[in-house]
Steps between C-alpha positions, in 0.01 A plus 500: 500500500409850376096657621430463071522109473185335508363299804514158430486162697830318491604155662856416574547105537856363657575153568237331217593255176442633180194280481396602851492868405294443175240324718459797754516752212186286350350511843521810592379628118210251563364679825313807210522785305681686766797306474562402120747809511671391793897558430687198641930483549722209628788594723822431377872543585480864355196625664499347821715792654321793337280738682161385471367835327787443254374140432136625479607787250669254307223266477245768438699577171535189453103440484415837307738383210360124556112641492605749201637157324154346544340754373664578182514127431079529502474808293423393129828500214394786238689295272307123549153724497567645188506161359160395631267798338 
């Protein structure tokens, strides 16, 4: 992970159902504010024998592009608003 990325909180869950993981994710995102940008990552085959700062550099790009997603998915469509003046 390079000194430029920005902190964030991340939670690495191995071992948990589908269904299991959704629950915690919900949990934990229920505890506040704090933690509704809380990055979350499931082992897998893949990443279970990376470094851990190349897992955490991988899911902090992972949640910038995620949290860049949200956020152009809220900003208003020039195109729709045109329509509604």
């Amino acid at each position: 992970m390079n000194g430029a990325a920005e902190p964030f909180r991340a939670i690495v869950m191995h071992g948990f159902t589908s269904e299991e993981a959704l629950a915690i994710m919900r949990a934990v995102k229920a505890l506040g504010p704090a933690m509704q940008q809380a990055a979350f990552a499931m082992t897998t085959e893949t990443n279970m024998h990376w470094p851990l700062g190349r897992l955490m550099s991988e899911l902090a790009e992972e949640h910038r592009m995620m949290q860049q997603y949200k956020a152009d998915k809220e900003k208003p469509d020039p195109s729709t608003q045109a329509l509604t003046r």
